[in-house]
BAVEXRO-683170 format. One line per field, with one value per residue: residue number from 1; residue in three letters; z, y, x of N, C-alpha, C in turn. Coordinates in Angstrom, 1 decimal, decimal comma. Layout:
BAVEXRO-683170
resi: NUM | ...;
resn: Ala | ...;
n.w: Z | ...;
n.v: Y | ...;
n.u: X | ...;
ca.w: Z | ...;
ca.v: Y | ...;
ca.u: X | ...;
c.w: Z | ...;
c.v: Y | ...;
c.u: X | ...;
END
This chain:
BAVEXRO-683170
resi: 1 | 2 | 3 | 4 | 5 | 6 | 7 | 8 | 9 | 10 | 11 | 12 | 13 | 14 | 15 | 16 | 17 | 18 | 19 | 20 | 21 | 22 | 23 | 24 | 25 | 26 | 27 | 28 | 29 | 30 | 31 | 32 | 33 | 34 | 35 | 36 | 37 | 38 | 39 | 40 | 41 | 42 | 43 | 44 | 45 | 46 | 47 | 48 | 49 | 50 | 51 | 52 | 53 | 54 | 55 | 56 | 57 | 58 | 59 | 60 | 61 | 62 | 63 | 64 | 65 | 66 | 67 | 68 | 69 | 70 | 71 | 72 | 73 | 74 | 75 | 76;
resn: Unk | Unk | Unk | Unk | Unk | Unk | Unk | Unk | Unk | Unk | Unk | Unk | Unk | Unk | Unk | Unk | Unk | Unk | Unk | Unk | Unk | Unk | Unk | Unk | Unk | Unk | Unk | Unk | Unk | Unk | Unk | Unk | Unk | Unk | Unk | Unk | Unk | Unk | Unk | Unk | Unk | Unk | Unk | Unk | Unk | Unk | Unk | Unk | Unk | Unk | Unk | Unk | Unk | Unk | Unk | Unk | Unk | Unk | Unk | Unk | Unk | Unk | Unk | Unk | Unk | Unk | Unk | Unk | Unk | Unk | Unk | Unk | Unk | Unk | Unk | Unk;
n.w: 94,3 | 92,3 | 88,4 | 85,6 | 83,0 | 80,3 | 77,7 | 74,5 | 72,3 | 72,3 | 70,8 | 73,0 | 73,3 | 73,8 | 75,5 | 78,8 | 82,2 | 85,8 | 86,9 | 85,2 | 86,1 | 89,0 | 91,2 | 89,4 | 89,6 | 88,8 | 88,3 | 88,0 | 85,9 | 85,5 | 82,7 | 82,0 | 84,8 | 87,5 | 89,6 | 88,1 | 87,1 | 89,3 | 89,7 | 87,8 | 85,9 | 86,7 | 85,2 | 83,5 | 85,6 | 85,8 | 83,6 | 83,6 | 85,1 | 83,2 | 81,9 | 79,5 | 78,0 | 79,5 | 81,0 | 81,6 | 82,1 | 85,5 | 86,5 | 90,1 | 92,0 | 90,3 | 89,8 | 92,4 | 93,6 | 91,9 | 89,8 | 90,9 | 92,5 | 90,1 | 88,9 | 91,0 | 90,8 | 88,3 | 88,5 | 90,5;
n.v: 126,0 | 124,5 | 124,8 | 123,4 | 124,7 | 123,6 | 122,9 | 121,7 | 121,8 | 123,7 | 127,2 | 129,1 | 131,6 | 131,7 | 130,5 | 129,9 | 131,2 | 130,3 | 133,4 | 134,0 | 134,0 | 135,0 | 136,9 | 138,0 | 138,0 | 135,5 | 132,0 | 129,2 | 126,8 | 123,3 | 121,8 | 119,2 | 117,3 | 117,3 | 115,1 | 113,1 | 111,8 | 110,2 | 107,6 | 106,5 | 106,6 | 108,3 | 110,0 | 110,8 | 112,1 | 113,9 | 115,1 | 116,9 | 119,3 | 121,1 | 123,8 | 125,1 | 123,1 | 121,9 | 123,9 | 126,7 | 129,9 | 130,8 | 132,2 | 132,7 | 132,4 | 130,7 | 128,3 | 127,3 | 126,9 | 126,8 | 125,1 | 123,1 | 121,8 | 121,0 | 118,8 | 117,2 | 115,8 | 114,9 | 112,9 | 111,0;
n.u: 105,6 | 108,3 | 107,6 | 108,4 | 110,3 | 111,0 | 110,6 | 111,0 | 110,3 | 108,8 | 109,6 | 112,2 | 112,0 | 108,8 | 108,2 | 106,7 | 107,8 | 108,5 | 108,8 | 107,2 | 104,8 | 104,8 | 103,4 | 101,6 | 98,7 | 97,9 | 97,3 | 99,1 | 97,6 | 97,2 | 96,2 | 96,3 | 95,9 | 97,9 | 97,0 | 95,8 | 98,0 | 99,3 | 99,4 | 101,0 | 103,7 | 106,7 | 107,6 | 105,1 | 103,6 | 105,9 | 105,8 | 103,6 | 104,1 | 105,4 | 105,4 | 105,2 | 103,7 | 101,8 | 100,2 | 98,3 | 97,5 | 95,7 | 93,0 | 93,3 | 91,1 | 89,5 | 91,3 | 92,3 | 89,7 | 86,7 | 87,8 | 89,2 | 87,7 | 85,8 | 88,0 | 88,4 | 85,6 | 85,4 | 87,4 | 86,4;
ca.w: 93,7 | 90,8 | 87,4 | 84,8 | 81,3 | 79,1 | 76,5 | 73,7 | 70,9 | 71,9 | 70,8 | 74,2 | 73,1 | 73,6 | 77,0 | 80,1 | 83,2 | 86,8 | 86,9 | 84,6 | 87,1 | 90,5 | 91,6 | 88,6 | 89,8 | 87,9 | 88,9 | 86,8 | 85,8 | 84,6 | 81,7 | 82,4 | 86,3 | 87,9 | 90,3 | 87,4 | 86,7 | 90,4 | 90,0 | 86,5 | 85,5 | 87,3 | 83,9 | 83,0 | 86,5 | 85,9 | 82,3 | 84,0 | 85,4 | 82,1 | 81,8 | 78,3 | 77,5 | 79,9 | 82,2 | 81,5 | 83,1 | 85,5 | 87,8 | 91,4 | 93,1 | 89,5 | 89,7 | 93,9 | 94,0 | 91,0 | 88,7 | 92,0 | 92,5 | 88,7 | 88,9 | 92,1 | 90,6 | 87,1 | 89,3 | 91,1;
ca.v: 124,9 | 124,8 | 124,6 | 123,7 | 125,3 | 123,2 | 122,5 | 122,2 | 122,0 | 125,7 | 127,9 | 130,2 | 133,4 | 131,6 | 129,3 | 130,4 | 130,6 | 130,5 | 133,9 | 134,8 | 134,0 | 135,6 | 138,2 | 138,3 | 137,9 | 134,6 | 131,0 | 128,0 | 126,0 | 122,1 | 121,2 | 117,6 | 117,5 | 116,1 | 114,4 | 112,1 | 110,8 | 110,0 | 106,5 | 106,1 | 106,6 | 109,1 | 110,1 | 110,9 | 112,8 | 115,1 | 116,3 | 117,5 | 120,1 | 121,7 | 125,7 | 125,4 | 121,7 | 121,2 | 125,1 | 127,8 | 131,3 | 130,5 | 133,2 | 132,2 | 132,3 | 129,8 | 127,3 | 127,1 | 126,6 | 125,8 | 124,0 | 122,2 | 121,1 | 119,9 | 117,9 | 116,2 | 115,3 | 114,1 | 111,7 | 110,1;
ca.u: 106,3 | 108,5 | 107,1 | 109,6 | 109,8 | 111,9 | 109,9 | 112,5 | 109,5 | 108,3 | 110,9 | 112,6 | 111,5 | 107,3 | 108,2 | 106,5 | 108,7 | 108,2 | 108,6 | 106,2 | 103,6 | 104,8 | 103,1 | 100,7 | 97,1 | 97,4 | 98,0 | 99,7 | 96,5 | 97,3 | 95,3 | 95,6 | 95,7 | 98,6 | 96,7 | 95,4 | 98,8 | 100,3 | 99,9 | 101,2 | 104,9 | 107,0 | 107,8 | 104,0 | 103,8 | 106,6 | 105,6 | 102,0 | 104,5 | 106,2 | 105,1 | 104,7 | 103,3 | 100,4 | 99,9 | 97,9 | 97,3 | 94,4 | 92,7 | 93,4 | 90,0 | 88,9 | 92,0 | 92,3 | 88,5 | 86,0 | 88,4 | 89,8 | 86,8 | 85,7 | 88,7 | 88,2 | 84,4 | 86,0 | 88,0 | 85,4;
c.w: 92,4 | 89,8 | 86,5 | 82,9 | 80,3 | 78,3 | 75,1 | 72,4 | 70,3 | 71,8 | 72,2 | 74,4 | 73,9 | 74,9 | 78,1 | 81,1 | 84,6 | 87,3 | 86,5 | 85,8 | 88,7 | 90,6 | 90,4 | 88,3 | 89,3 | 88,6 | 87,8 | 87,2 | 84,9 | 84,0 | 81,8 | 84,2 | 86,6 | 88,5 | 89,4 | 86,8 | 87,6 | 90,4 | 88,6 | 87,0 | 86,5 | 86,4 | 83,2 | 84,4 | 86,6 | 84,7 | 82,4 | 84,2 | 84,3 | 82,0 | 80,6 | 77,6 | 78,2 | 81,3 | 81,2 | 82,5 | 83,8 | 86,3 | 89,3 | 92,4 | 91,6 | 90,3 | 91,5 | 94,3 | 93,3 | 90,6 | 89,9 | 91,9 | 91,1 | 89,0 | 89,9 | 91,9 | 89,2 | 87,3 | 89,8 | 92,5;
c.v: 125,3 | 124,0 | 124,4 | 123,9 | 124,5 | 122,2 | 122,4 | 122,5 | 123,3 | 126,5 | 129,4 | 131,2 | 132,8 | 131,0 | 130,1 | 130,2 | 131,0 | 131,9 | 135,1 | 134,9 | 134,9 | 137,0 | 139,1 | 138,2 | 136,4 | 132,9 | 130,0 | 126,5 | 124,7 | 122,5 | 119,7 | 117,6 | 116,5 | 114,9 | 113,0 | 111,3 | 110,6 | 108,4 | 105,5 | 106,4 | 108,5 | 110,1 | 111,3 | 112,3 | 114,1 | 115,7 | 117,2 | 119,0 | 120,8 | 123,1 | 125,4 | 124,3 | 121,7 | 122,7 | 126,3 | 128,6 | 130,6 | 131,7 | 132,4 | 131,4 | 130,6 | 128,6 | 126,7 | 126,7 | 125,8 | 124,6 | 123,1 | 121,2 | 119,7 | 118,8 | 116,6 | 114,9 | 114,4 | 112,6 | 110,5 | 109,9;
c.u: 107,0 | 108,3 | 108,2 | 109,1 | 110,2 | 110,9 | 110,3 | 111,2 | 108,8 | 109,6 | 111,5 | 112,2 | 109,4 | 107,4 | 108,1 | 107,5 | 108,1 | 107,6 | 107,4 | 104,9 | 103,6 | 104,3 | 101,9 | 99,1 | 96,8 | 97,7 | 98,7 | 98,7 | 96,7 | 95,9 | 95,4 | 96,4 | 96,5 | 97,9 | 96,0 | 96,4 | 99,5 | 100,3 | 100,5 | 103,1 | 105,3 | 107,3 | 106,6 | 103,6 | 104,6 | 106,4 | 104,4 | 103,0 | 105,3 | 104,9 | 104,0 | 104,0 | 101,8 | 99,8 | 99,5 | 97,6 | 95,7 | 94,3 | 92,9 | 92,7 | 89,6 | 89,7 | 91,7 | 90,6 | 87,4 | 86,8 | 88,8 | 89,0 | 85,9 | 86,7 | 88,8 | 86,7 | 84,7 | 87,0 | 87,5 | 85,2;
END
C-alpha cells in the first residue's frame, strides 16, 4: 500500500518515503493504528497513513504478528 509523506511540518530532507522502506527488512509500523480510526472521519483515517506523522520502522515478523495482535486486544 501507499504510505504518503507530505508532512509539510517535517522539513524534506527528514520525511520518510515509500521507498525508504522497500526491500529494507523493515515494515511501516502505525503508532496510532489505523484500524482505530475507520469509523471516525475519513480525514482522521487518512492522516494514520502519513510516513512522517504517525509510521515508524517496525521489524516485520514484530509489526505482522505481535504488535498485530496487541492492537487487536487494545481494541477489544
Amino acid at each position: 500500500s501507499e504510505f504518503k509523506s507530505e508532512c509539510l511540518k517535517v522539513p524534506a530532507q527528514f520525511r520518510a518515503t515509500n521507498e525508504d522502506y522497500f526491500d529494507s527488512g523493515w515494515s511501516r509500523g502505525h503508532m496510532a493504528p489505523a484500524g482505530d480510526h475507520k469509523y471516525g472521519s475519513q480525514l482522521a483515517l487518512d492522516e494514520t497513513f502519513i510516513l512522517s506523522a504517525n509510521i515508524v520502522p517496525q521489524n516485520l515478523d514484530n509489526n505482522g504478528n505481535y504488535w498485530y495482535r496487541i492492537e487487536q486486544f487494545a481494541r477489544g
